[in-house]
N, C-alpha and C positions, 0 to 999 in steps of 0.2 A: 716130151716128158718134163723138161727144165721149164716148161710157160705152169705146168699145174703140180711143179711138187710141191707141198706143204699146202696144199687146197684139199678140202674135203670132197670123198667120191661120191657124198650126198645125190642121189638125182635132186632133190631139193635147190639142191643149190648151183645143179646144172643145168636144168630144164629150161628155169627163166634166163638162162645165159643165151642158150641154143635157140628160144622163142625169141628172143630180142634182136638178134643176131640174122635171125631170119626175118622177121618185120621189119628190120629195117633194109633189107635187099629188097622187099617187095617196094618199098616205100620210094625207095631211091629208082628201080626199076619201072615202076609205075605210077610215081607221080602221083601216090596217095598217100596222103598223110594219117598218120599209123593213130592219130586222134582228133578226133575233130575239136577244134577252139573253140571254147567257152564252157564247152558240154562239160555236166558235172556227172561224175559216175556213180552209179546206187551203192548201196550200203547192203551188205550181208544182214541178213533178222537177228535180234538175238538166239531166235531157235537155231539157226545153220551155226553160228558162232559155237552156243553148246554142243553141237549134234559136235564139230570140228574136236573140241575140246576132250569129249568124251573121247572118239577115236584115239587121237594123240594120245591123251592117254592110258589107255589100252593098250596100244602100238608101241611105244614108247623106246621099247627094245629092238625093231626093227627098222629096217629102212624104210621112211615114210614117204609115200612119194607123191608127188603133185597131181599127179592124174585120179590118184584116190580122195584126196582131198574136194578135187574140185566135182567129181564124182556124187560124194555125201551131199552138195548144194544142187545139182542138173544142171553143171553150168562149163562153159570149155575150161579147156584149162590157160590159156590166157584171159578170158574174161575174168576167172575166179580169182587169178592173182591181183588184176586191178580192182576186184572186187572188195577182197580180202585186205588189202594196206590201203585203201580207201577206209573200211571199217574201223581197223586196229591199229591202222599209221605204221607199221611194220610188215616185213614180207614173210611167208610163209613160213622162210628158212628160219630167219630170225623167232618168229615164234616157236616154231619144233625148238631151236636151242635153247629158248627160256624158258619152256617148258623141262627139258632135260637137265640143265643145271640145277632149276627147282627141284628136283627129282633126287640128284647130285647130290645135294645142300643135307636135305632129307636120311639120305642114305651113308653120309658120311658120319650121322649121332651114330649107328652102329660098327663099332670099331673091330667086331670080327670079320665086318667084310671086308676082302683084301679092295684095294683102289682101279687092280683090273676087274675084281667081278661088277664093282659100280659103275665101272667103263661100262663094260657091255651090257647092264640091268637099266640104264639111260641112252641107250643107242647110239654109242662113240664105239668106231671100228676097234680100235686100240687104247691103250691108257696113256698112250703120250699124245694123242687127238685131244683126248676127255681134258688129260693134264692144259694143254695149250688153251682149250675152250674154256676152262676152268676159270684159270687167272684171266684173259681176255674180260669174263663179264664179270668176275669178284677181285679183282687185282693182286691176288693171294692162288699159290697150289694147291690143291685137295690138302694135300699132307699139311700144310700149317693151317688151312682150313679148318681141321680136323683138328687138331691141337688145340686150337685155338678156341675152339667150341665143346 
């Protein structure tokens, strides 16, 4: 419990720990290497990019998770991850959360809603997660956010 407190319970953000984790047992076990040299990996379409987008945001509020993701493309879900930060130079997780503070950002012009209903209306477990995630990618807390704006 002390190796994951203050980590989020995303599967987003556990899945590719646990597939990494795992490929590289195999890798080390058997002597394959987990990518082949030179090889460049394809690019998601714009359409699966949208189709992605849309979801997310529909989803938003939920926990989104990697299997569903790679789902919406027919693709595994380690392929879709290399697929996916090949396309958009970021990883999945990363995008659900810039997707959620944009969301955040949006939702903090209305001042009647309290900072925990915009926690859970952008899919942060709690509002001291949303809070941390918050300043992390705007270097400001909701609350002076919000004042500020």
């Amino acid at each position: 419990d002390t190796i994951t407190s203050g980590l989020p319970a995303s599967s987003l953000f556990v899945d590719p720990i646990a597939q990494a984790i795992a490929n590289r047992f195999v890798a080390i076990n058997f002597h394959k290497p987990s990518v082949e040299a030179g090889k460049h990996p394809n690019l998601l379409s714009n359409r699966q990019m949208a189709r992605i987008r849309e979801f997310v945001d529909t989803n938003l509020d939920t926990d989104i998770r990697l299997d569903q993701l790679a789902e919406l493309c027919g693709r595994s879900t380690e392929y879709f991850v290399r697929l996916f930060k090949a396309t958009s130079g970021i990883s999945p997780y990363q995008y659900v959360l810039n997707l959620r503070i944009e969301r955040a950002r949006a939702l903090l012009a209305d001042e009647t809603q309290s900072l925990a209903d915009i926690a859970l209306a952008c899919g942060f477990s709690h509002q001291e997660h949303f809070t941390r995630m918050f300043r992390r990618f705007t270097g400001v807390t909701p609350g002076r956010y919000r004042r500020s704006h």
